[in-house]
N, C-alpha and C positions, 0 to 999 in steps of 0.2 A: 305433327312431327315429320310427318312421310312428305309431305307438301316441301318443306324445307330439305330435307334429305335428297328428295330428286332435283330440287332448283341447285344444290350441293354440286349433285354431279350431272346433269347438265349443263353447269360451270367446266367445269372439267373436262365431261366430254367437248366442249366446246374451245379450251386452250388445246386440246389435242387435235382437233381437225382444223383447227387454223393453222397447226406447226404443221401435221400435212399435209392442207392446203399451200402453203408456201414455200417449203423447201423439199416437197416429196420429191419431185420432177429434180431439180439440182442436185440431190443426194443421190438418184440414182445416176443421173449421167456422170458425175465423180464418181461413182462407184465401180460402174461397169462402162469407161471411156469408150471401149470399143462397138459398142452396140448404138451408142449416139442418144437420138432421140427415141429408137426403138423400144430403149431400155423402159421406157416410164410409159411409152403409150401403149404397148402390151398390156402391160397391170391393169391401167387406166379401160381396157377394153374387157378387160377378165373383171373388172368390178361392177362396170355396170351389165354385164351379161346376168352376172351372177344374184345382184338388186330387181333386174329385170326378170329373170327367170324363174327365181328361188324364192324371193322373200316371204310371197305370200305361202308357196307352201310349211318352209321355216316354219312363220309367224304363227298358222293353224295348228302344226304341231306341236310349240312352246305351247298354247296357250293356254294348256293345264296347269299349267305352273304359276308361281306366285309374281304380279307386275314388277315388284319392286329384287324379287330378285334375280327377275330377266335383266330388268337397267342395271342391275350392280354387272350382269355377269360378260353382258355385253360389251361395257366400258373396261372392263377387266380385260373383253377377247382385243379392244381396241387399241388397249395399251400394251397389250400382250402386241400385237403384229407389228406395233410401232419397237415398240423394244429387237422384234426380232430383226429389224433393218440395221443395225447394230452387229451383228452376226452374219450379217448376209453375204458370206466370203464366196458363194454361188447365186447365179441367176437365179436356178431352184429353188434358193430360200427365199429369194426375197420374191416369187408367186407365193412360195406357200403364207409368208407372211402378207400376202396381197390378201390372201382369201383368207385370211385368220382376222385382218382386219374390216373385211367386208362383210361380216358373218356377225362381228361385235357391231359393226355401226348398223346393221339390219337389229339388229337384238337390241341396242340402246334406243337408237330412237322412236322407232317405232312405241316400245313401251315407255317412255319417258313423255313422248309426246302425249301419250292417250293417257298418261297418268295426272299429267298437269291440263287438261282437257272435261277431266272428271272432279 
């Protein structure tokens, strides 16, 4: 049942990182016109800083925890940051929602992958 449950939401997580794969970058330059293409490759530099710096610390300290309800919580954080793009009436939110969603995609795949792996 867990096998089925994570290919579930690996489904999932997977319609959501195509919608931010495709229209992150255009949603913020509509968003914030005045900043151009500035607006999307700051995030864009603050996420993989943050993949590259962090994850493995992240990942060692989650891993007390239970696999399946890191992947629930990360696709949680993921849809969580994407929702807060929505809200993001300041620059400010939509970093924080950068690294709200960098933090769940660190959390989801990571455990989703090593879960359908085993």
């Amino acid at each position: 049942h867990s096998l089925l449950l994570i290919l579930s939401l690996v489904f999932a997580g997977g319609l959501m990182v195509s919608q931010y794969s495709t229209t992150y970058s255009l949603y913020l330059r509509e968003l914030f016109p005045s900043l151009q293409n500035k607006s999307f490759g700051f995030l864009f530099i603050i996420n993989a800083w943050i993949v590259v710096l962090f994850q493995t610390p992240i990942m060692a300290y989650l891993a007390r925890f239970r696999k399946i309800t890191l992947t629930c919580v990360g696709l949680f954080l993921l849809g969580l940051g994407l929702w807060m793009l929505n809200i993001a009436y300041t620059y400010n939110i939509a970093i924080l929602a950068c690294i709200v969603m960098t933090i769940g995609e660190i959390m989801f795949f990571s455990t989703a992958q090593l879960i359908c792996y085993e």
